[in-house]
C-alpha positions in Angstrom: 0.0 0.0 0.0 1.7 3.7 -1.1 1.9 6.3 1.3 -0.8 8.4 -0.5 -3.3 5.2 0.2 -2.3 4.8 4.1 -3.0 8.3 4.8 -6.3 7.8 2.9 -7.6 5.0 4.9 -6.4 6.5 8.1 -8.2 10.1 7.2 -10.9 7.4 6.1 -10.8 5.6 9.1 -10.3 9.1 11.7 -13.6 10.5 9.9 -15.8 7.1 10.8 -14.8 7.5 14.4 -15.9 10.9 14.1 -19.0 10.2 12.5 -20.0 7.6 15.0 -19.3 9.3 17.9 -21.2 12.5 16.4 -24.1 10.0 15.4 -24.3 8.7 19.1 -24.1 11.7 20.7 -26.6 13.4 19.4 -28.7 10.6 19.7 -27.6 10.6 23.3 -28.4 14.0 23.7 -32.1 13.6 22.3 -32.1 11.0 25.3 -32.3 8.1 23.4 -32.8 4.5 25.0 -29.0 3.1 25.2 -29.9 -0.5 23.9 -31.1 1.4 21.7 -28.6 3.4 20.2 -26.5 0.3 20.5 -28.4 -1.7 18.2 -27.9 1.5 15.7 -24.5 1.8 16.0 -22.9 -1.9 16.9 -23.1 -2.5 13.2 -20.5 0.4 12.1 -18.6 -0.2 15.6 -17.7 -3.9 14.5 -17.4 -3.1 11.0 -14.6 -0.5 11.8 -12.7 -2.3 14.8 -13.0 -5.4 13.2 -14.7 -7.1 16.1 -17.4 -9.9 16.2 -19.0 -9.0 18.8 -20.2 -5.7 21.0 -21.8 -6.4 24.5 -23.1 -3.8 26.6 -22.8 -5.1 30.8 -24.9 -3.2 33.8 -24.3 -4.5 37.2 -27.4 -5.8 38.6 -28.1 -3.4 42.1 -29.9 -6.2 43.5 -27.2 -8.4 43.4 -23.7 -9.2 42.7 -24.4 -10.1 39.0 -24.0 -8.5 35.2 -26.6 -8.0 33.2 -25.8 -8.3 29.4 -26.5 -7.6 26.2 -25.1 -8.2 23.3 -24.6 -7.5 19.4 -22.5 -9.1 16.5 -21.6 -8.4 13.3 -24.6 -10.4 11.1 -27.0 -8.6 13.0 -27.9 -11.2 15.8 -28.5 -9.7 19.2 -29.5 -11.2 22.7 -28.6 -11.4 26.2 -26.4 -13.7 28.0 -27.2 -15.2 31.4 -26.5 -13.4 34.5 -23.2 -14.2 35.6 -21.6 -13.3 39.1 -19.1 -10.0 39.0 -16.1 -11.9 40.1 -16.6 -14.6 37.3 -17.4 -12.2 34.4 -14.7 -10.7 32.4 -16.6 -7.3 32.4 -17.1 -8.0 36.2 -13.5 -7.8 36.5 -13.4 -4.6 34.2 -16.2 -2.8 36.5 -14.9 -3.9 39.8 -11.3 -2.8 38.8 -12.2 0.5 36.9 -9.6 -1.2 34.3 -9.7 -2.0 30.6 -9.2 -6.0 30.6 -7.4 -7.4 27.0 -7.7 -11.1 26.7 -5.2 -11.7 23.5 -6.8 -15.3 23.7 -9.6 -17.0 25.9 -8.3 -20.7 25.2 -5.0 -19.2 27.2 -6.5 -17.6 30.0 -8.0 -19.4 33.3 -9.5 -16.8 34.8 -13.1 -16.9 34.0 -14.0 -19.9 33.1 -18.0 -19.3 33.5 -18.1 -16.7 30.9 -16.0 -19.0 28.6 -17.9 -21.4 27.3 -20.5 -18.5 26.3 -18.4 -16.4 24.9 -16.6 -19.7 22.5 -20.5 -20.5 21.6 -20.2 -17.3 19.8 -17.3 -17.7 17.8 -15.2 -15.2 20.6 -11.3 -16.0 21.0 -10.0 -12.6 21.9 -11.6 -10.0 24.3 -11.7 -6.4 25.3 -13.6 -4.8 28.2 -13.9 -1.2 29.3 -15.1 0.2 32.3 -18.3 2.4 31.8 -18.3 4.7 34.7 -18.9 8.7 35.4 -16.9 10.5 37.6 -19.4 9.7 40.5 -20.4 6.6 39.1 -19.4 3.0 38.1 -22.5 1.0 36.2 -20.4 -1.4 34.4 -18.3 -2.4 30.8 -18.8 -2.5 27.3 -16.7 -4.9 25.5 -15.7 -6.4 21.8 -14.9 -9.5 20.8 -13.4 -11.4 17.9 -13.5 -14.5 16.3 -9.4 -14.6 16.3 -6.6 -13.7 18.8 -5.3 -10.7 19.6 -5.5 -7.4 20.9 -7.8 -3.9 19.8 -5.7 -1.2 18.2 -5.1 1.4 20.9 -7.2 4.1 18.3 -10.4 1.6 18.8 -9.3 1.3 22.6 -9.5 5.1 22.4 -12.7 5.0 20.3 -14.8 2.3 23.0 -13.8 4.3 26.1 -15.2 7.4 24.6 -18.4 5.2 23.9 -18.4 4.0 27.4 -17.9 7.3 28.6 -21.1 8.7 26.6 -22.6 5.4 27.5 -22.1 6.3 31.2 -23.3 10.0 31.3 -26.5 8.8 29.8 -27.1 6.6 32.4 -26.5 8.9 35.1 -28.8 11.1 33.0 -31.5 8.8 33.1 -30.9 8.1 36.7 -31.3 11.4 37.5 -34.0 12.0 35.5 -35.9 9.0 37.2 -35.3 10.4 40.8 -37.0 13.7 39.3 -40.0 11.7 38.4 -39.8 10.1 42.0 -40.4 13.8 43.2 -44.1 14.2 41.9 -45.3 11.2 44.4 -44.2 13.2 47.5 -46.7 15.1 49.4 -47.2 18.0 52.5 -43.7 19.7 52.4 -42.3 18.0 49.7 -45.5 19.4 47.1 -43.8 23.0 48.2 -40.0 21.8 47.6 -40.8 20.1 44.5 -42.0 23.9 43.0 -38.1 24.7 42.2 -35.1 22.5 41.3 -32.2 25.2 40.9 -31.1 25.2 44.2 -30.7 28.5 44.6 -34.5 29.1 44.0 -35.3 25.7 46.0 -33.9 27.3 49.4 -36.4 29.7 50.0 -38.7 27.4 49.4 -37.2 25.0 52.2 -37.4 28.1 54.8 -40.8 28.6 54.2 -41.3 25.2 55.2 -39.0 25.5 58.0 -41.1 28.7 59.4 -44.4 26.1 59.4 -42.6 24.2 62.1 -44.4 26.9 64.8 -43.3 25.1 67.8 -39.8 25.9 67.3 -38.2 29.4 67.5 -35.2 28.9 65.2 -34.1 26.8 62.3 -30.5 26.1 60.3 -29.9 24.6 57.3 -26.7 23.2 57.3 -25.7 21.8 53.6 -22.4 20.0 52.8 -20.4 21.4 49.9 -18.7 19.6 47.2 -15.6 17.8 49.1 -17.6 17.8 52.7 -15.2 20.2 54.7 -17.4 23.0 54.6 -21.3 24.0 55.4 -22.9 26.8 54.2 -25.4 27.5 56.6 -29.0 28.7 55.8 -31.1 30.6 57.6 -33.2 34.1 58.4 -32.0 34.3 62.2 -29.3 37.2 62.0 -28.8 37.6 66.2 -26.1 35.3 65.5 -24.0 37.0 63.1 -21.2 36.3 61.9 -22.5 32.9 62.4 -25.4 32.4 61.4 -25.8 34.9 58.4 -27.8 33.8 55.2 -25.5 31.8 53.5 -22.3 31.7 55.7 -19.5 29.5 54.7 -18.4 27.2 58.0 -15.5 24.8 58.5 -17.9 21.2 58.5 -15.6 20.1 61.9 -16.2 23.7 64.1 -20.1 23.5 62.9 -22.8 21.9 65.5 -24.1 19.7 62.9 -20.7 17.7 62.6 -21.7 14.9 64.8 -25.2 14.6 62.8 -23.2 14.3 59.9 -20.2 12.1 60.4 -22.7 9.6 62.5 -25.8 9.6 60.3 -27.7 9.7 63.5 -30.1 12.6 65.3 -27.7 14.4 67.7 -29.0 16.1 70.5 -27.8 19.4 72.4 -28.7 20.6 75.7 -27.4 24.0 76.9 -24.2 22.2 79.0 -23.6 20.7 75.7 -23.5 24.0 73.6 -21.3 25.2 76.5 -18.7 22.4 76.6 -18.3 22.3 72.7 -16.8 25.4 73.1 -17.5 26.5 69.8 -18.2 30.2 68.4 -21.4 29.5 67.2 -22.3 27.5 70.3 -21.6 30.4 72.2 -23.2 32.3 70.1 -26.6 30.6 70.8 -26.1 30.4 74.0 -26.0 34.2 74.1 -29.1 34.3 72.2 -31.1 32.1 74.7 -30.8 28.4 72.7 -31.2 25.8 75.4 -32.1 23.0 73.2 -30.6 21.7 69.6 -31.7 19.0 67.3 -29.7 17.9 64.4 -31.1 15.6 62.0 -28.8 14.3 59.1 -30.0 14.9 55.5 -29.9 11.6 54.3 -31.3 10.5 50.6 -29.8 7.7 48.3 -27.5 7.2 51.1 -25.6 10.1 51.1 -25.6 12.7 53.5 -26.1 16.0 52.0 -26.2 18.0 55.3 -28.5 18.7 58.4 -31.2 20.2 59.5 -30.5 21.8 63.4 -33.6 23.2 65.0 -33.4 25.0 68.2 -35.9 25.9 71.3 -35.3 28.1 74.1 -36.7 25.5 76.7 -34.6 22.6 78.3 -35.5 19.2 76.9 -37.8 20.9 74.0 -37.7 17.4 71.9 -39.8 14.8 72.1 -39.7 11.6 70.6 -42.8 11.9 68.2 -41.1 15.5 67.5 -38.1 13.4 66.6 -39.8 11.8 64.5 -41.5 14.5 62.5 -38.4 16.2 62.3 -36.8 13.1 60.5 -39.7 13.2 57.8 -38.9 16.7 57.4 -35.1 16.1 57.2 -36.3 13.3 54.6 -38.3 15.2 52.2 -35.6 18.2 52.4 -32.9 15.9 51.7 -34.5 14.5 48.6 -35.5 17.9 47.1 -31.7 18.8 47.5 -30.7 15.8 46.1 -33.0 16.6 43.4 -31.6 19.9 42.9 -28.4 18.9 42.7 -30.0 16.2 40.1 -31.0 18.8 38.0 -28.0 20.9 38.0 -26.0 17.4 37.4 -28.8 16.7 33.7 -28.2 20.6 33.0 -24.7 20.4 33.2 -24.4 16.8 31.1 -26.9 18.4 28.4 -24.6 21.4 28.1 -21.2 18.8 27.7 -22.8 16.2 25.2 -23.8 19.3 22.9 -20.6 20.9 23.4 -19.2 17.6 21.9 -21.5 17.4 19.6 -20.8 20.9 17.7 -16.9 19.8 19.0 -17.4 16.9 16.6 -19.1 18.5 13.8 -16.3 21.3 14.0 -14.2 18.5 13.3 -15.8 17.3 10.7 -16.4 20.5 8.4 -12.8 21.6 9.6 -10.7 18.9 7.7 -8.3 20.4 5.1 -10.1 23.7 6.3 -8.3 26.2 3.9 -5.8 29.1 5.1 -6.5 32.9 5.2 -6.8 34.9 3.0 -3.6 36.8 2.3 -2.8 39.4 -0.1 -2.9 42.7 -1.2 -3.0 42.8 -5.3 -5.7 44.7 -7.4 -6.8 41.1 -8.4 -7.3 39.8 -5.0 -8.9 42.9 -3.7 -11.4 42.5 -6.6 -12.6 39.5 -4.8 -12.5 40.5 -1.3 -14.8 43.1 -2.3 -17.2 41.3 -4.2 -17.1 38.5 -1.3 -18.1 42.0 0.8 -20.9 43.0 -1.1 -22.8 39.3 -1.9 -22.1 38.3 1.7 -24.9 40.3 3.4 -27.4 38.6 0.7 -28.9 35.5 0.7 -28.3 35.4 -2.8 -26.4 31.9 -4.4 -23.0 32.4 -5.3 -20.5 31.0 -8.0 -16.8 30.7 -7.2 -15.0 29.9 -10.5 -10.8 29.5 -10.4 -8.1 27.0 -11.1 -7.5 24.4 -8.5 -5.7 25.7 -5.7 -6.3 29.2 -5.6 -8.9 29.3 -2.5 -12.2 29.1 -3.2 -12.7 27.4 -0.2 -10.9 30.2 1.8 -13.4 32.9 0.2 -16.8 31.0 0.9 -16.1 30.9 4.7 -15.0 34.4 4.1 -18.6 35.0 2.5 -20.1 33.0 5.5 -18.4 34.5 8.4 -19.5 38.0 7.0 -22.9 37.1 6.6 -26.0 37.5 9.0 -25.5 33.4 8.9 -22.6 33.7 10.6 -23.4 32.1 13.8 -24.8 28.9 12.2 -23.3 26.1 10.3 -20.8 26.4 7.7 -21.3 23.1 6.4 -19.2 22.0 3.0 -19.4 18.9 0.6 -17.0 17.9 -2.1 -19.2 16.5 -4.9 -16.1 15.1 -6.6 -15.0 13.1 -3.4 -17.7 11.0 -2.8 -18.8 8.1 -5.2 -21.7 8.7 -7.1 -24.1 6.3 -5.1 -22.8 7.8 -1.9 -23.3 11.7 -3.0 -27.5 11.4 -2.9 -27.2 10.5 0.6 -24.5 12.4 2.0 -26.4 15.9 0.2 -30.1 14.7 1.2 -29.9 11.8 4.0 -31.4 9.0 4.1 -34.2 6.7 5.9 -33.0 3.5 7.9 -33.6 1.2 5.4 -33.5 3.0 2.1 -30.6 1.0 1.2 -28.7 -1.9 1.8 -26.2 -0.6 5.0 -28.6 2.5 6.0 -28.9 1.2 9.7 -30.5 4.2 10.9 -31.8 7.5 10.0 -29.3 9.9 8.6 -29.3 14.0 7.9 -27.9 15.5 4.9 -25.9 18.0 4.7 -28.6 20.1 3.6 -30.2 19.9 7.0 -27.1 20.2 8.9 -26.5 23.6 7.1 -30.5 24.9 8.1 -30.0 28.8 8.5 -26.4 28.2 7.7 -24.3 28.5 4.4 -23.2 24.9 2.2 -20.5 25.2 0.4 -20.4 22.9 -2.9 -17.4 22.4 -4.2 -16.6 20.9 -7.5 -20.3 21.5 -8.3 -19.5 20.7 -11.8 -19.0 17.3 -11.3 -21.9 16.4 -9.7 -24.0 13.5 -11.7 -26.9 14.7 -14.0 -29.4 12.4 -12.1 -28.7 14.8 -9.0 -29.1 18.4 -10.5 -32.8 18.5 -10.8 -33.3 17.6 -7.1 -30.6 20.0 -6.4 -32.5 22.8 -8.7 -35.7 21.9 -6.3 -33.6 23.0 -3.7 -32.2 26.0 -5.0 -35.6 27.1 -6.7 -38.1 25.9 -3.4 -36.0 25.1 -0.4 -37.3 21.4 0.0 -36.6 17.9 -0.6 -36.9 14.2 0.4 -34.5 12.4 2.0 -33.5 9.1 0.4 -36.2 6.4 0.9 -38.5 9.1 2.6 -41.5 10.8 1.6 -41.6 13.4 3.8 -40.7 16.8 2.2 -38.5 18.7 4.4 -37.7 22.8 4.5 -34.5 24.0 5.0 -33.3 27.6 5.3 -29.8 27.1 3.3 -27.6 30.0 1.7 -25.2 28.3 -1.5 -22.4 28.4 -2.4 -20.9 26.6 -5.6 -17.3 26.3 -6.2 -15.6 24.4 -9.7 -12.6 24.7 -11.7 -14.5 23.9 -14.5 -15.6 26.0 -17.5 -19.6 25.6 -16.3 -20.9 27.5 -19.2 -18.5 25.1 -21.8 -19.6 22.1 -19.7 -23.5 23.4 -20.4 -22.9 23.4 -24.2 -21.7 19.6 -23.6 -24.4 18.8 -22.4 -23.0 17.2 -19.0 -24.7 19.9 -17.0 -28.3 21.8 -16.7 -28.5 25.0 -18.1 -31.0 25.7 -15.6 -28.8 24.5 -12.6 -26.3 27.0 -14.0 -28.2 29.9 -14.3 -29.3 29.3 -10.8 -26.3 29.0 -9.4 -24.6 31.6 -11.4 -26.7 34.4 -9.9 -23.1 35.7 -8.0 -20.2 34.7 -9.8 -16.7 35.1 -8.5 -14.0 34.3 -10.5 -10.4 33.4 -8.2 -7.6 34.4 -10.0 -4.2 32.1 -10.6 -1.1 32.7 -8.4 0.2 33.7 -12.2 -1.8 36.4 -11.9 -1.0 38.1 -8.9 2.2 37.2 -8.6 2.9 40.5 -6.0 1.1 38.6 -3.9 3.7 35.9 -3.4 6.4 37.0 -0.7 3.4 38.0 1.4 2.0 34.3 1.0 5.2 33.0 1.6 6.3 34.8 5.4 2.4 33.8 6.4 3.0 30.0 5.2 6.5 30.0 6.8 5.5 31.8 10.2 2.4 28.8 10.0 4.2 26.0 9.4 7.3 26.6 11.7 4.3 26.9 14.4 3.7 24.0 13.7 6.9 22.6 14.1 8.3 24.4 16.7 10.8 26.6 14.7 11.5 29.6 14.3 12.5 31.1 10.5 13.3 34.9 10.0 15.2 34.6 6.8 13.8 33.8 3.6 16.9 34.0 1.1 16.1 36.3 -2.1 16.9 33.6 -4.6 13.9 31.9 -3.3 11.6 34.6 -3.8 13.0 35.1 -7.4 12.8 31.6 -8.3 9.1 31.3 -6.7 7.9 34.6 -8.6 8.9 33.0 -11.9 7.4 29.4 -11.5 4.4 29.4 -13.2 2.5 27.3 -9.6 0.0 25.6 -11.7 -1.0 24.2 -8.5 -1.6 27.8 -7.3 -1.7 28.5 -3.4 -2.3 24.6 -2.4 1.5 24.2 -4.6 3.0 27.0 -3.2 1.9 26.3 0.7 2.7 22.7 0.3 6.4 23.6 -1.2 6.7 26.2 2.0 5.8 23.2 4.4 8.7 21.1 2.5 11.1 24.2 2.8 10.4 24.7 6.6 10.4 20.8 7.3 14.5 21.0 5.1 15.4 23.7 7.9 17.4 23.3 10.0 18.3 27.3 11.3 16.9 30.8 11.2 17.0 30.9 7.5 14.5 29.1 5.0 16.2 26.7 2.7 13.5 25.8 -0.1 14.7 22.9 -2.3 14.8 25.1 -5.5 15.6 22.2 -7.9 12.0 21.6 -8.0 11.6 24.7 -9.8 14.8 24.5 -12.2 13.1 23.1 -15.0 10.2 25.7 -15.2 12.7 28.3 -14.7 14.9 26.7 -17.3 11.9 26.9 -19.2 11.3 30.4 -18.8 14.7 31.6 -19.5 15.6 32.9 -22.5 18.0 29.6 -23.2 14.8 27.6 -23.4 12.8 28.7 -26.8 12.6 26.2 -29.2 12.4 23.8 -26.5 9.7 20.6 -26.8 8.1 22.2 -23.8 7.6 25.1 -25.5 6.2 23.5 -28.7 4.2 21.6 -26.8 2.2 24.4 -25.1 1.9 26.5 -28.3 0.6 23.3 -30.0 -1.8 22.9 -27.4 -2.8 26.6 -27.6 -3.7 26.7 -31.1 -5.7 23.5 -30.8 -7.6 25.2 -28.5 -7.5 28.3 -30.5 -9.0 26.2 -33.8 -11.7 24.1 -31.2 -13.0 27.4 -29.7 -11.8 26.2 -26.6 -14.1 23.5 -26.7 -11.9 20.4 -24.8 -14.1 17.4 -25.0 -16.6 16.2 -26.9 -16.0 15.0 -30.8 -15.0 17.9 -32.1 -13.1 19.3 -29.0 -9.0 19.9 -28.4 -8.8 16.5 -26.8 -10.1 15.3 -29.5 -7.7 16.3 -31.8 -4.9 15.8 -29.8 -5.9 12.5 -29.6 -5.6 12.0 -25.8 -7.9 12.4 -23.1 -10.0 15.3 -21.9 -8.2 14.6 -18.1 -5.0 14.4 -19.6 -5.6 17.6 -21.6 -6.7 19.3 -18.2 -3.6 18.2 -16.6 -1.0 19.4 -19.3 -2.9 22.7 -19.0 -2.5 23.0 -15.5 1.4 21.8 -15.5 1.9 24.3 -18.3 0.1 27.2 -17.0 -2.5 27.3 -19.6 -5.5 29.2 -18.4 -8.5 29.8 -20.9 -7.9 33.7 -21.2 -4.5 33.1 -22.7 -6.4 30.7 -25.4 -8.7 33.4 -26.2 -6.6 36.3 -26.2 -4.4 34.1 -28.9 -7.6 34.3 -31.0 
């Protein structure tokens, strides 16, 4: 395999694992049932670890046992039997927060009740990853295959993100449940059900307090995150600094400590407020306390602080008081909890769509173009156009040689638009096969075709009151354009294998390095298409033709790339801006910044040392040693074919034609030997 076709399975490979984690996410984050979402995406999971099978393990709370189910590769699913934690592989996995690697199962005697199950369907080798939160451990996901060995440490990376997701949505869906649990309290807990930000929910929780008439004082004492402090809560202000509304309190020098660290009702009488010898317990004194109850806030079996009421008569507690006091301590702990339940689903809503848009920055980000650098008359012809189209909604046409940042101006276009803050979303129509492109523009229904496991959006919806770019629009099939005209015309369209019509809001943009209007006359594209994306055109001119442009290019693709590398260039030698102002970069910018990146890499000091024999033959070329050469012959040769065919290149009658090679290779020769179409027609 070449070098070219590693890095195009790993870029290949690095966009499926974004993909899937961006597919179960945001299924995650529309709180989808995790079995689920496994079934959707064990398929693609297998497929691109190259495992067998995928099981998903929950240890059973009412007993020492996992719970699994599982998914392989030819779309069986199932569950296994309960098996004991310490004989299950993924019991070992949960129990030891640890990723477990069995190379081979036939090798290794350490769970030999899972063994036998695991052989009965076809597993050899074995992987296991915890699937915990940061406050909670529910169990392990795992992969097997059907030979030995061991998970490449990308897929290893890849499952513990997917156990990670896996996780938060449980403890989503836990908390979620304990919300639901709320609506069947009653009395006090009808009141501290009414709010869930715990801010809001603690004058609630002081209201009921002041219904507790019989007593002449109340403290809420509620542990912070990490238990060494209280803040207490209360509307008693004699006590100050004590006491104060929201006063931060060492946990140990607080009168609720023993309530606390004991889980049990502690009781004060006044010689025990005097022997604590305590501030605040003085402080009461002083303010006529002879009696203290503290009853530990207790719910899910964590303390989450204490309720102290306080009388001013000796022995003011009963034992039925007690006891109503512990139903009140009950229902205040679990609308805390609650609160703190909320805050948790809040805050894991706000992370799984910060990956999500983290994911699908990734996405649209790859082989993002530069910026946009220049200053030439021809350059600042487009800036300016880009300025005036970009407040519009209108479509717009980016026309220029390959290379020469037509990328770079449509997110200009975008981030100057009142779209700005939405999706820049982009599609290469010449990238993706034929029978792929439908799909990726339009989505598809699960089931549409052969492989579509699930539901799918198209870019077209992904971009909704954003911009798409589309570039090499001219070589998108004919069967496409006229649903892509419906779009352009109407704003709606079907997915793939659906009937539902769907509206989107979408600003386009077209990009080609094709003649559109030749490729109409040849009949491989719509003149209506064209004229409807035409309405805007912008036309990118080569690197040829703004050559002034080029030191400035080159000091912003040096000071980039030895970023990059960690080095640090101030000289760029004069013979290498000579030589680089007289190649003829039929590449364009994507040449020149990819010629800078070898330069820097060959670097070794301060100064840039560009490997200018890669431009000795174009300068030789260009020199006045070079007429007559074959080079030359060959490019007026091809100029006056393409003077004599119109500038028609394919088709019967067209230069390729003539040439007697093909309209690619034509293209190509052009490029290498800086043919551009107005040199053709000003020959004419």
């Amino acid at each position: 395999m070449s070098q070219d076709e590693r890095e195009s399975e790993h870029y290949s490979s690095d966009r499926t694992r974004y993909r899937l984690l961006l597919e179960m996410t945001d299924r995650l984050s529309r709180e989808a049932n995790l079995p689920e979402v496994f079934t959707d995406v064990a398929p693609p999971l297998l497929e691109l670890t190259g495992g067998d099978l995928l099981h998903l393990s929950l240890r059973d709370p009412r007993g020492d046992y996992m719970a699994t189910q599982y998914w392989k590769r030819n779309n069986e699913s199932g569950v296994f039997d309960s098996i004991p934690v310490d004989q299950a592989t993924s019991g070992w996995s949960w129990r030891h927060q640890s990723p477990l690697a069995i190379h081979d199962i036939e090798d290794d005697g350490r769970f030999a009740e899972i063994v036998p199950t695991l052989r009965a369907h076809g597993v050899r080798s074995y992987t296991a990853i915890p699937m915990s939160s940061a406050s909670r451990h529910f169990g392990a996901i795992g992969i097997g295959k059907n030979i030995p060995g061991t998970l490449r440490f990308e897929d290893i990376e890849l499952l513990s993100r997917i156990a990670l997701l896996s996780a938060l949505n449980l403890e989503k869906e836990k908390a979620g449940k304990a919300f639901e649990e709320q609506q069947s309290l009653v009395a006090i807990s009808q009141q501290l059900s009414t709010n869930l930000e715990l801010e809001k929910l603690l004058p609630v929780i002081l209201q009921s307090l002041r219904s507790i008439a019989r007593y002449e004082r109340s403290v809420l004492s509620l542990l912070e995150k990490g238990d060494a402090h209280v803040y207490l809560h209360g509307e008693v202000l004699e006590w100050e600094p004590f006491i104060n509304h929201g006063a931060k309190l060492p946990t140990a020098h607080s009168l609720s400590a023993k309530a606390i660290n004991t889980r049990q009702v502690t009781f004060y009488g006044a010689d025990d407020l005097r022997q604590a010898q305590l501030p605040i317990a003085n402080a009461m004194l002083e303010a006529g306390v002879r009696s203290l109850c503290s009853v530990p806030l207790i719910a899910s079996g964590r303390v989450w602080g204490a309720l102290d009421i306080s009388g001013t008569s000796n022995n003011a507690f009963s034992h039925a008081e007690v006891s109503y006091l512990q139903q009140v301590a009950n229902q205040i702990a679990t609308a805390v909890q609650n609160a703190h339940a909320f805050k948790e689903i809040e805050e894991l809503k706000d992370r799984l769509s910060q990956e999500k848009h983290y994911l699908e920055y990734e996405i649209r980000s790859v082989n993002r173009s530069g910026d946009i650098v220049g200053s030439s008359q021809a350059l600042k012809r487009v800036m300016d156009n880009a300025a005036v189209v970009a407040d519009t909604d209108s479509t717009v046409l980016i026309t220029g040689e390959t290379g020469t940042g037509k990328e770079g101006v449509a997110r200009l276009i975008h981030s100057m638009s009142q779209r700005k803050d939405r999706n820049f979303i982009k599609l290469n129509c010449a990238a993706i096969p034929t029978g792929l492109l439908e799909s990726e523009l339009f989505g598809h229904e699960r089931g549409a075709f052969t492989g579509a496991i699930s539901q799918k959006l198209g870019r077209l919806e992904l971009a909704d009151k954003g911009t798409l770019l589309l570039d090499e629009i001219g070589d998108i099939p004919l069967e496409l354009q006229p649903k892509l005209l419906r779009v352009l015309q109407d704003q709606e369209f079907e997915r793939l294998g659906g009937t539902k019509t769907i509206r989107v809001d979408v600003r386009v943009i077209a990009a080609t390095n094709r003649d559109l209007a030749r490729v109409v006359e040849e009949r491989e594209f719509r003149s209506d298409l064209f004229y409807r994306l035409n309405v805007f055109p912008i036309h990118l001119p080569s690197l040829r033709e703004r050559r002034e442009d080029i030191p400035a290019l080159i000091r912003h693709f040096v000071d980039k790339c030895a970023a990059r590398m960690h080095k640090h260039i101030d000289v760029i030698p004069k013979e290498v801006l000579s030589a680089t102002m007289r190649w003829m970069w039929p590449g364009n910018i994507r040449e020149l910044e990819n010629f800078i990146e070898r330069s820097v890499i060959l670097s070794e000091g301060t100064t840039l040392n560009a490997p200018l024999t890669e431009l000795s033959e174009e300068l030789m070329n260009s020199s006045p040693k070079a007429a007559g050469t074959l080079v030359d012959l060959e490019r007026e040769h091809i100029i006056e074919i393409l003077r004599q065919s119109h500038g028609t290149i394919s088709g019967p009658q067209g230069a390729a034609a003539r040439l007697g090679i093909k309209r690619t290779t034509l293209q190509y020769k052009m490029a290498r030997l800086g043919i551009s179409r107005n040199i053709y027609s000003e020959s004419r």
